[in-house]
Structures are given as structure tokens and as C-alpha cells.
N, C-alpha and C positions, 0 to 999 in steps of 0.2 A: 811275583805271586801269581800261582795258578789261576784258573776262572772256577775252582770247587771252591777255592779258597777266601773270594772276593764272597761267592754266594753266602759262605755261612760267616762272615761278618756282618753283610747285611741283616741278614735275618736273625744276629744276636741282636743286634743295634733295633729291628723294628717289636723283639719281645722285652727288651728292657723300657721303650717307651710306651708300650700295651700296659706294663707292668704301673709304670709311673700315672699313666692317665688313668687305670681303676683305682689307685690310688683317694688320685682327687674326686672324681666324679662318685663317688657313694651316693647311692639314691635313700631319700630319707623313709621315714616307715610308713608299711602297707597300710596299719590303723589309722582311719577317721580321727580328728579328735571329740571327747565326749561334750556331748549339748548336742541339743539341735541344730541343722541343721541354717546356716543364716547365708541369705541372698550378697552374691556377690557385683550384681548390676542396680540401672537404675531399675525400678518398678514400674506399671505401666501409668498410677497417677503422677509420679513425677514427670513423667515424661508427658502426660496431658496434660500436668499442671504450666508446663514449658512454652506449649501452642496452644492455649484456650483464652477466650477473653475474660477479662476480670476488671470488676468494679473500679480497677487504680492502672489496668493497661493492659498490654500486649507484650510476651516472653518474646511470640514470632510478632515481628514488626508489621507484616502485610495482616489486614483483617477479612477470612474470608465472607464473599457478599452472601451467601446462603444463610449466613448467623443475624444477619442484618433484619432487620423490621419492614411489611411493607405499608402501605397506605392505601387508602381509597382509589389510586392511581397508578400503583406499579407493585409489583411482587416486591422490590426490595428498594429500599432508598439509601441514598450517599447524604448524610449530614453533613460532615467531616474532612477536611482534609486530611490527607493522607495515602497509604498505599493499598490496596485492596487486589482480591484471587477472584478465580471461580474453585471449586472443589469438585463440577460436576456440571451438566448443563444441565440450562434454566428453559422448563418447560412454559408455556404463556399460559395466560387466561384471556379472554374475552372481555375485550374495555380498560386492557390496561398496558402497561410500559411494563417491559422487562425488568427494567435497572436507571433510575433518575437518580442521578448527581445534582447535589442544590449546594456541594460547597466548592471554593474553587483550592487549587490543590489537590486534584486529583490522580493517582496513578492507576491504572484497571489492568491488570492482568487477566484476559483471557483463558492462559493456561494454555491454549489449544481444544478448549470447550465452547460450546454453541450457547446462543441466546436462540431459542427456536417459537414460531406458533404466538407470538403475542398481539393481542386483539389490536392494541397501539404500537408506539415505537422497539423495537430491540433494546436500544441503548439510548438516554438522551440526556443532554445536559438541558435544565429548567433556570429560567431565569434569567441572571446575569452572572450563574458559575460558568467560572473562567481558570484556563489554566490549566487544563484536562489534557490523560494520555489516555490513550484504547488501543489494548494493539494483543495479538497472539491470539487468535480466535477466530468465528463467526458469527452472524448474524444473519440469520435466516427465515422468509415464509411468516415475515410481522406484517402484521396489518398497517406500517406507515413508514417509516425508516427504519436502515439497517441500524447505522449508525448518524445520530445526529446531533453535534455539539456547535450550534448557532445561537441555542438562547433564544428564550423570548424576544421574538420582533428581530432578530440577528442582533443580537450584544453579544454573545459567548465571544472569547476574543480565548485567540493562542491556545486554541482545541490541535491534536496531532493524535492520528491515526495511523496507524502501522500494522502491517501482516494481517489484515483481517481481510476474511471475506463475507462480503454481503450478494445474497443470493436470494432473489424471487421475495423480495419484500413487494410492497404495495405500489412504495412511493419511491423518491432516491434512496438505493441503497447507500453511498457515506455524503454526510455533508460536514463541512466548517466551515468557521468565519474567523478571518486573523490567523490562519493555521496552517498546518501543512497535512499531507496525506503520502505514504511513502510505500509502495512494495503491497498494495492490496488487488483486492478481484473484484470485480463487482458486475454482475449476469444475471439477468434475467428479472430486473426490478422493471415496475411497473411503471416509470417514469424517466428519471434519468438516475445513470451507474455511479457516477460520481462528479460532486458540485461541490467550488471553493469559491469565497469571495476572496479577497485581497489574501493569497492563500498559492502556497508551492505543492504541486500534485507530479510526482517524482515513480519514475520505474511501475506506475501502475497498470491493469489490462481493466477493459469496459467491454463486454462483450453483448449481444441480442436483449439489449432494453431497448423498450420502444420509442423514447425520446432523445437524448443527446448522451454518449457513452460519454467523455467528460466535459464539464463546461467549466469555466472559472471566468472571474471578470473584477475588477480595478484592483489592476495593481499586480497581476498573477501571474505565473508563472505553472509551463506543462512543461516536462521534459522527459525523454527517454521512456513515453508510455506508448500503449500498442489501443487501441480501439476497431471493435471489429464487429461487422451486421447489425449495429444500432441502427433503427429504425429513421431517424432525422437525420442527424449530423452526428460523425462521430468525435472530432474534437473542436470545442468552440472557444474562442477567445475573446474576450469585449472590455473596453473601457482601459486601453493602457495594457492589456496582458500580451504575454509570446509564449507561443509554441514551436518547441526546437526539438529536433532530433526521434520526433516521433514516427506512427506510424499509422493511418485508416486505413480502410477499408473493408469494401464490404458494405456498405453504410447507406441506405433507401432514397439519400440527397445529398448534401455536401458530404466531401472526406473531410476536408480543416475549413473551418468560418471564422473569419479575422471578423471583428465591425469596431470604431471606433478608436482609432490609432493605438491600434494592437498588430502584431506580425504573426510570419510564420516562415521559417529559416531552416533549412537541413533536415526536411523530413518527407515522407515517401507516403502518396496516397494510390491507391489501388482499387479501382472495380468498385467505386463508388459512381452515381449519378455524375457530381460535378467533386473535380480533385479539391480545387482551395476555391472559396468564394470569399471576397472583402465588398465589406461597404458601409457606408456611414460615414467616409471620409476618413484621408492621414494615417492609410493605413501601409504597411511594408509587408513585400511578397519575395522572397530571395531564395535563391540555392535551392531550389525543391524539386524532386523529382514525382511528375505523376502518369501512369502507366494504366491504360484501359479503364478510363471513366468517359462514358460512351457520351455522355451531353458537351460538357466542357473541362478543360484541362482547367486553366484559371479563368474565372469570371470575377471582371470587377466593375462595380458599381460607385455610385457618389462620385467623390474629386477628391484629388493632393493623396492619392495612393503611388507607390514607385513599387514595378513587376521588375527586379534584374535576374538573372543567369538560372532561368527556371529552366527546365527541360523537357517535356511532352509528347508524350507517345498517345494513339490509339481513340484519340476522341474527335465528336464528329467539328468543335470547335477548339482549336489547341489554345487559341488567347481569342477572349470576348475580352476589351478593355475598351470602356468609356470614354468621350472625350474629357479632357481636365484630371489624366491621372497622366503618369510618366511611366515609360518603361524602356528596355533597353532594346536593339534591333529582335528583331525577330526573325529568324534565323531556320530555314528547312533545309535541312544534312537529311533526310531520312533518305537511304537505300545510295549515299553517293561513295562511299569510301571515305578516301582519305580528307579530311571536311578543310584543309588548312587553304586552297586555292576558292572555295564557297566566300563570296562577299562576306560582311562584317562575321564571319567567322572566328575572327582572335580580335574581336571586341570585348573588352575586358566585363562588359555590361550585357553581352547577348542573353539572347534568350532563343533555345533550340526546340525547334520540331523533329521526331528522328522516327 
């Protein structure tokens, strides 16, 4: 068969299936049918009747806090457990809290909106609610805390903060009690950036507050946070806590303060006054490196503290250690090479000047 003759087979074969498919496919008629015309979606009260509160509950599960009631003491109050928005940020007043939680079972979604300008706290839990989350958001320029879920007298127990930042409050910008703090900011608060009691504060930054960027104590745990040009100390530990894997500097006086058989292991202080200072007794100083804090490298004070395999550059005292603590040799490599022929050198316990 020729190639003319292949062509107009094809091209019978593709008008008898042209032919087959208008067939089927007839389009039905141009005419409306008669009436009026009737809606073929939902309407807009259905759809507000979906996400509005009502006497017997909530279509949308979260309630947002803008619908909420305030009090003598805050723009909006939390009765209720439950899960709660913002829809918008919350401007303050003078004399009062942003946003009080008085039940426990709390979830706060931020949104990525600000609690701004309030004469008292941003955000607080009152009483003994317990049980609270805060997180997606800020909290900013209050007259007393950013965020503060301790409770009357510190009872709030198992408060957890997440993604928020607290900025240029009065007081600590975040605190809990029982709780944790995970991935927040906290700058330029008029006291200290962030404070935990028996309390894990995880991946967070403390920047230029004038007191201690974070502090925690019995029981607590820092890790993997940065602190930087706080005014005192940039991170403190007291009463049984460790700080691991962090960072200061920058800091008007200590970089890390261990007191009271609390440590400080795998972390790097910088251009602070004094790198790590312990005292109070029973405390541990390990693995740390700290680099141009012009007074002292580690200072330690009290007794029954152990300084092993620290390492120290650039300050005018690399170890001040008291008598009645322990530590491992102490060891100056700086400017020699290859450090393996330097006495206690491959002592598994050194501690290096370099």
C-alpha cells in the first residue's frame, strides 16, 4: 500500500470517529429553565452560622479571643478550657492585661498576631490555671510581661510556649513554671528575656535585656539556645539545672553561671566579661570552649565543683579555681604546634590554654 493510500485511511478512520463523538456529546438547550432563578451554593449566613459562637457551642472548634468578654483587669478573659485564635491584634489599655487565662486547658493560638501596648501583662495565666499553650505570635511594649504563665505565687504548672516573640516589655519577657519554652525571641525586655523554673527552654535566642537573657533553676534544663549583649549574665543555671550545647556572648558579666550543683557541657562563650562562672558548691564545668572574655575564662568559686577538658583562649585569667574544687591538669598549647610531645597533653581530663 502506497503512503496516499495509508493517508486517506487514516483520515476516513479519524471522520468516522468525529462523526461518533458529536453523536454522543449533544449539548443540552440554550433556554434557562422557567422560575426564578435559585442559588446554587452555600449562602453567606450559612457559612457564618458554621464559625460563629452560639448559645449550645462552636461549628469552628477554636473560639476566637476578640468575641470573648473583658473585666476590670484585662481586655479579654479565658473562663474555659479549651482552644482559642486571635483574628487580629490586640491593642492594650492602661491598667490592664491583654489576655487572662483562669481555666486550665488551655490552647492560645497566636495566629502570627501581636498582643501590643498593654498597661499590665501581654498574656497571663491567674491563679492556679494550669495546663496552657501560647505559641504563634508576639507579645510586645506591656507594661509587665510578655508572656507569663507561673500563676499566682508560681503554681501555674506545665505552661509551654512556643514561636513567640516577646519584645521591649517592661518586665521578663516569657516566664513558666513546670514547663517548657521552645523556638522563641525574647529582646529588649526590661528585665530578664526568658525565665523557667523546673522548666526545659529549647532552640531559644535572648538578646540586649538588661538582666539575665535566660535563667532557669530546680530542676531545668537549656539547650541549643544562643544569648547575646544581656546586660548581667547571659545564661544562668541554679539548683540542679544544665546548660548544654549553647551559646553567649556579648554579655556585661558572665557568659554561663552554673550555682548550686547545676553544670555547663558543650557550649561556647564569647566576649563576655567572665566565660562560665560556678559557685555555691557541686557544681560541673566540662567540654566548653570560651574564646576572648577579657577577665576570666572559668571562675570558680565555693567547693566540690570538677573543671574537666575545658579549653581557653584570650582572657587575662584562663582558670581562677578555688581551693576544694577539682579539676583536670591544666594544660598551655597556645602558639606550640603539634600539642602531643606538651606534658599532660593526652590526658584524657585536660584542660587547655591555646
Amino acid at each position: 500500500m502506497d503512503t496516499i493510500d495509508r493517508r486517506m485511511i487514516l483520515a476516513g478512520a479519524g471522520l468516522v470517529g468525529a462523526a461518533a463523538l458529536a453523536r454522543v456529546a449533544k449539548g443540552g438547550p440554550l433556554d434557562p429553565p422557567l422560575g426564578p432563578v435559585a442559588p446554587t451554593g452555600r449562602t453567606v449566613q450559612e457559612i457564618y452560622d458554621k464559625v460563629a459562637r452560639t448559645s449550645v457551642g462552636y461549628a469552628e472548634p477554636r473560639v476566637p479571643v476578640q468575641s470573648l468578654p473583658g473585666s476590670a483587669t484585662a481586655l479579654h478573659v479565658i473562663t474555659e478550657p479549651g482552644s482559642y485564635y486571635l483574628t487580629g491584634n490586640i491593642l492594650g489599655q492602661p491598667g490592664k492585661n491583654g489576655i487572662e487565662i483562669h481555666a486550665n486547658g488551655v490552647v492560645l493560638d497566636l495566629q502570627g498576631y501581636a498582643v501590643i501596648g498593654c498597661g499590665l501583662a501581654g498574656i497571663t495565666s491567674i491563679g492556679t490555671a494550669a495546663h496552657i499553650k501560647v505559641f504563634n505570635g508576639r507579645s510586645r511594649q506591656n507594661g509587665a510581661f510578655g508572656v507569663d504563665l507561673t500563676g499566682a505565687d508560681g503554681t501555674g504548672f506545665g505552661g509551654i510556649v512556643e514561636d513567640v516573640r516577646a519584645e521591649d516589655n517592661t518586665r521578663d519577657g516569657i516566664r513558666v513554671r513546670y514547663g517548657a519554652i521552645a523556638r522563641c525571641f525574647a529582646s529588649g525586655n526590661g528585665d530578664n528575656g526568658i525565665s523557667g523554673v523546673i522548666a526545659t527552654v529549647t532552640e531559644c535566642w535572648a538578646g540586649l535585656n538588661p538582666g539575665v537573657g535566660i535563667g532557669v533553676c530546680f530542676g531545668s534544663l537549656v539547650q541549643h539556645c544562643n544569648a547575646h549583649g544581656n546586660g548581667a549574665v547571659g545564661i544562668v543555671a541554679c539548683g540542679g539545672s544544665r546548660i548544654v550545647h549553647s551559646i553567649a556572648s556579648g554579655s556585661g558579666g558572665d557568659g554561663l553561671q552554673v550555682t548550686d550543683q547545676s553544670s555547663a557541657a558543650h557550649n561556647i562563650a564569647n566576649g563576655n566579661q567572665t566565660g562560665i562562672a560556678a559557685f555555691n558548691d557541686n557544681c560541673e564545668v566540662s567540654d566548653n570552649v570560651l574564646i576572648r572574655n577579657p577577665a576570666d575564662g572559668i571562675r570558680i568559686t565555693g567547693s566540690g565543683t570538677a573543671v574537666f577538658r575545658n579549653r581557653v583562649r584570650g582572657s587575662a585569667s584562663p582558670f581562677s579555681i578555688a581551693a576544694g574544687n577539682s579539676h583536670g591538669p591544666i594544660v598551655n598549647v597556645a602558639g606550640v604546634g603539634d600539642i602531643s610531645a606538651v606534658p599532660n597533653a593526652n590526658h584524657p581530663q585536660a584542660n587547655f590554654v591555646y
